[in-house]
Phi, psi and omega in degrees: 000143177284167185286325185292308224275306177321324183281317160323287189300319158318309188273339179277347161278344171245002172286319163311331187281288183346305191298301193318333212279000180270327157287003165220049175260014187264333182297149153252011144264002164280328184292321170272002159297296209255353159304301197282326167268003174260330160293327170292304176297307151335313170281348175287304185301325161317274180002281182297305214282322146312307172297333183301289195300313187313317184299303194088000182293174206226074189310203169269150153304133175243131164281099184243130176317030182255178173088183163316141188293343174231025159243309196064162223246120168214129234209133175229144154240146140255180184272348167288301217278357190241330137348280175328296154338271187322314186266353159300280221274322200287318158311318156293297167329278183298354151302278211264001144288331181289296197289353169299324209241338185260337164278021175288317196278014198250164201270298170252076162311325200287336171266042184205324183282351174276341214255346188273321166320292179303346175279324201255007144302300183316299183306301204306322167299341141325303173319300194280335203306127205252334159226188210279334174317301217251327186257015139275332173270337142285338164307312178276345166285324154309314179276333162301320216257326147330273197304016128298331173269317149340316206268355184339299177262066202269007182270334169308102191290331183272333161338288190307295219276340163318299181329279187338302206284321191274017175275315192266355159280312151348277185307318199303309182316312179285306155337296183300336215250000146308305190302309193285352164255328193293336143337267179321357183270314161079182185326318204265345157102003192302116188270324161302129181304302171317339157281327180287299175287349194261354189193043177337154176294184178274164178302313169294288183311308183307324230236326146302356173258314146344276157354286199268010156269330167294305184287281168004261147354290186306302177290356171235011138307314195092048172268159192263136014259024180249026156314337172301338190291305183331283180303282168319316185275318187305325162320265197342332181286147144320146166311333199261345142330291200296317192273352179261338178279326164311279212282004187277280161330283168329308185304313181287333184262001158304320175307314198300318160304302157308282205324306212289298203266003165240337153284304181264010237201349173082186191286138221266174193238129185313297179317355179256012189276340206277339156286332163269318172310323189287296170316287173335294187331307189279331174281349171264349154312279204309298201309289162284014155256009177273284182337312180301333195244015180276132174291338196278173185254336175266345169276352162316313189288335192288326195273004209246308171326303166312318186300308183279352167277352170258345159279343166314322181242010151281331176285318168296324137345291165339269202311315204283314155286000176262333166312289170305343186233034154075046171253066196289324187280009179248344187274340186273338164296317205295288172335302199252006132332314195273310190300288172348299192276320183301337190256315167297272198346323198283323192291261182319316159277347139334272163337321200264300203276001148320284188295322165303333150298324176289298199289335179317287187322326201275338205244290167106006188234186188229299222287112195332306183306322130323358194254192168128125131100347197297341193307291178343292175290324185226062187305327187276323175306306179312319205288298182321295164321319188274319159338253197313357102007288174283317187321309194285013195246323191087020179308129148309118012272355192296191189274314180292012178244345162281339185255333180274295207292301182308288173025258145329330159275341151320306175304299191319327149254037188257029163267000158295351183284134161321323187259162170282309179323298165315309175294299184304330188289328178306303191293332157261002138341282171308318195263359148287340135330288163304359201247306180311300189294332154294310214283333167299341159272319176324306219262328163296289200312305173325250187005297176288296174300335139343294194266329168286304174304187167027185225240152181325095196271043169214170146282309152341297164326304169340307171242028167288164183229143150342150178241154188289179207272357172269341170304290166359267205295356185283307176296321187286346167281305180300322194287315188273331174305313175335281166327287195315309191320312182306304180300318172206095156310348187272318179311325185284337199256352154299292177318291222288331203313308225281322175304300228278280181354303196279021201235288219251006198065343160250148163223179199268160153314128172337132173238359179285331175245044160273162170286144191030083134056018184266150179243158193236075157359282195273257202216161172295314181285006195244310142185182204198147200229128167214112199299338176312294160331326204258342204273355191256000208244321169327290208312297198286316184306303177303297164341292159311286141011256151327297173324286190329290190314299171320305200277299189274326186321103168344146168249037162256146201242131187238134174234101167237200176247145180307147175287129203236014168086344157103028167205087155334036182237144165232045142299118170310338194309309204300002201289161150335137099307156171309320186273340165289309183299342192267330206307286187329300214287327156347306200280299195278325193229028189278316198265358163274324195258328239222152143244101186248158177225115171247157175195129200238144183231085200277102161301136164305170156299113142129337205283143174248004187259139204286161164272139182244149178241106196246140205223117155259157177233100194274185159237119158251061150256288193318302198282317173259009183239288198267000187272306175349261178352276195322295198313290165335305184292232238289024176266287212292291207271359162271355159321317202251007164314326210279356184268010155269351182250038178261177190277159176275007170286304176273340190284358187270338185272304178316308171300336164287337188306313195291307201278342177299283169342265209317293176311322178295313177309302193310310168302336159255015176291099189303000000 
């Protein structure tokens, strides 16, 4: 069988689990029925989907008789789509495996085990769609079948209105990428990507599909300002839900944007490079300053997610302007940059809302301040936890520090560009990158240290325990891929050759047969990187280290009490908080990003009641974009409430009114 057809019977097979998995979810053989074929089917579809991409060919098209009767279902892998494929299905794998041992612990199985096959039947069918038909009617069966999950714990008043707000971003989203293929469709109706390529739009329609491929795309990526949804749905969901739609989802809605604006939309225009670049940026700001200063630990991650979904299209940006001024070998670095962080992002956030989940289960709380003390309790969580941790941080030797560094060489040639727009906007590009990227080590140590270190401010905390061994092993897979990735990056960046090709027309030079394991972006002389080296120069450096202190260090042993700052409580209270550790940046960038309200409440001399400090934090996107709108809608429908109490006299006026309206146009239709 060819890989669409291997991937068709995979989505036709999770689709059976899906039915199955609504009559036996109550079991816990059901929970390893459909846990147990989803994880099978994930590692097939890795498979198939691997071998697509190494060959680098272009299979066949299938064609199946659904859908409109004189379009039909026409289903492809290419090597962008086996790309995908590949962070999809790997993402899946490590979901349902993490949920054999973590879905003992749900609450409502019947709402989550029918829906996760089918969500991950949606991404796939998204992946392989081959015209415009057929990959809209999977976006919204991905996206219904998400938002069902979402909606699980659905007696949770903030759950429901998450569900809401992200349905109706869905929809706004499916809307734009509608507008955006019937562009691209152009007079004649073509609805198959191959027709779409064959025959590209005009310069306006392409830069309107553009356009409407970015907000589309964008809003179920999460890029700011369509992000709201993000931070809400992703809590809410089960965890091992939250890591496929954070490392999964997100990754399809990165696809769509590349097929539509690098494949299909025809030869790119610089100037559209300068609204994705602006946009990346800025979603990598807003994202990881939300994180720093948010408290629950899985909307940390949700917020850390924008973030890195904006070095994804800063790096596509990148391709896109090198791509318009004739750079192939500088758009293939950008292109396999971006893919590079797309393929970490999926891994290490994974990883993360894994151990947040771990720590959910072990605990029963999210919110860092409630925390403490956990290394203790949960050591292979905590070690695990500390991966990914660093990896998003962007730490040597890992993964995430090798694709963000490509980046940064990106940024490093754009004085090649031709245009003064461009030479100017790259550099503070970059240096909103480089800025993201401190503040995202900032914000992991917070994450991390915070629920782990120092000592337990709950009981719950207290008592916590190890989590079971299928969690375990699931992180501990993902943990080691982190490392591998890190360590040899050439391999990988290779894997990449056949997708960047198909993107951008260029890929970058073999990097597997460069000497000692090193890779070269640009050129050797310019600069190289080699994760092995440094990761083996840590190993030994910590080593050694350690030896000295041990081996020469006086050996008498002082048993004293910890240094306590000069206040002699051993109240948990007194420790770092979460809101402590952030306040400067707090400080610095709360009346620009942020709407804060502090308000301190100061005892007189003589008063024995403690002082308090109460801190809001608003979103000013939400308060100046979306609450106006809501407001505006709900103004616009109790207006038009009143058109159910009219006479059949007017409704009889209205309707000529209309045909009239209609008839004027059709008439004046050039």
């Amino acid at each position: 069988m060819t890989a669409v057809a291997l991937c068709l019977a995979a989505v036709a097979t999770l689709l059976a689990l899906a039915l199955a998995g609504g009559f036996v979810a109550a079991t816990s053989f059901g929970r390893a029925l459909v846990y147990g074929g989803t994880l099978a089917l994930s590692l097939l579809v890795l498979l198939v989907a691997g071998d697509a991409l190494l060959v680098g060919a272009a299979g066949e098209t299938l064609m199946l008789p659904l859908g409109l009767p004189w379009v039909g279902a026409r289903f492809h892998v290419d090597p962008l789509s086996a790309f995908f494929l590949v962070v999809v299905s790997l993402a899946a794998a490590a979901a349902s495996l993490y949920a054999l041992g973590y879905g003992r612990h749900e609450r409502d199985p019947g709402r989550v085990l029918p829906f996760f096959p089918a969500f991950l039947a949606g991404m796939i069918l998204v992946l392989v769609a081959a015209d415009a038909y057929t990959f809209l009617l999977s976006w919204e069966f991905m996206s219904l079948a998400s938002w069902a999950l979402v909606m699980a714990h659905h007696r949770e008043e903030q759950n429901a209105r998450a569900a809401y707000v992200y349905l109706v971003m869905a929809s706004f989203g499916t809307l734009a990428l509608l507008v955006a293929f019937a562009l691209l469709a152009g007079p004649d109706g073509h609805y198959a990507f191959a027709a779409m390529r064959a025959a590209p739009p005009a310069a306006g329609a392409a830069t309107l599909a553009f356009l409407a491929a970015l907000v589309g795309a964008g809003s179920k990526a999460g890029l700011a300002p369509l992000h709201v949804w993000l931070p809400l749905a992703h809590p809410a969901a089960p965890s091992h839900v939250s890591a496929m739609m954070s490392g999964a989802m997100t990754k399809v809605a990165v696809y769509a944007f590349i097929r539509i604006a690098f494949d299909l939309a025809g030869s790119p225009d610089w100037r559209l490079a300068i609204p994705l670049l602006i946009v990346g940026a800025a979603s990598g700001i807003i994202g990881v300053l939300q994180a720093l200063m948010d408290n629950d630990l899985k909307r940390v991650l949700a917020y850390s997610t924008i973030e890195n979904i904006g070095l994804v299209f800063v790096g596509l940006g990148f391709a896109y302007a090198f791509r318009a001024a004739g750079f192939p070998a500088a758009a293939a670095l950008a292109m396999t940059a971006a893919l590079l962080h797309a393929f970490n992002h999926a891994v290490f956030k994974s990883l993360l809302f894994f151990g947040a989940g771990a720590v959910l289960s072990a605990t029963g709380e999210r919110r860092l301040d409630k925390l403490g003390g956990l290394l203790n309790r949960m050591p292979a969580t905590g070690l695990f936890m500390l991966v990914g941790a660093a990896a998003i941080s962007a730490l040597p030797p890992l993964n995430g520090f090798v694709s963000e560094w490509m980046i940064l060489q990106s940024v490093l040639l754009s004085p090649s560009f031709p245009q003064w727009t461009l030479k100017i906007l790259a550099p503070a590009v970059g240096a909103g990158v480089a800025l993201t990227a401190a503040l995202a080590a900032a914000c992991f140590v917070r994450a991390f240290g915070i629920p782990f270190l120092g000592r337990p401010r709950s009981e719950a905390a207290e008592r916590a325990g190890e989590v079971d061994r299928f969690s375990l092993a699931a992180m501990a897979v993902l943990a080691a891929l982190c490392l591998v990735a890190g360590l040899f990056p050439g391999q990988a960046i290779d894997a990449l050759a056949a997708a960047t090709d198909l993107a951008v027309g260029a890929h970058m030079p073999s990097q597997s047969s460069m000497p000692w394991l090193s890779i070269a972006p640009v050129a050797a002389s310019r600069s190289s990187y080699n994760g092995l080296l440094v990761g083996v120069f840590i190993l030994m450096s910590a080593t050694t280290a350690s030896t000295i202190i041990h081996r020469f260090a006086s050996g008498a042993v002082r048993r004293a009490p910890a240094w306590d700052c000069g206040f002699p409580d051993s109240s948990p209270s007194t420790q770092y908080s979460g809101e402590s550790f952030s306040q400067p940046i707090r400080r610095v960038f709360g009346r620009i990003a942020f709407v804060v309200e502090e308000r301190i409440d100061m005892p007189r001399p003589g008063e024995t009641r403690p002082a308090r400090l109460e801190l809001r934090l608003g979103d000013r996107i939400w308060n100046t974009l979306y609450r106006p709108l809501i407001v505006a809608v709900e103004r616009a429908a109790v207006q038009l409430n009143r058109l159910q109490f009219l006479t059949i006299r007017q409704y009889l006026g209205v309707v000529f009114g209309a045909l009239v309206a209609l008839l004027v146009v059709l008439a004046t239709w050039p």
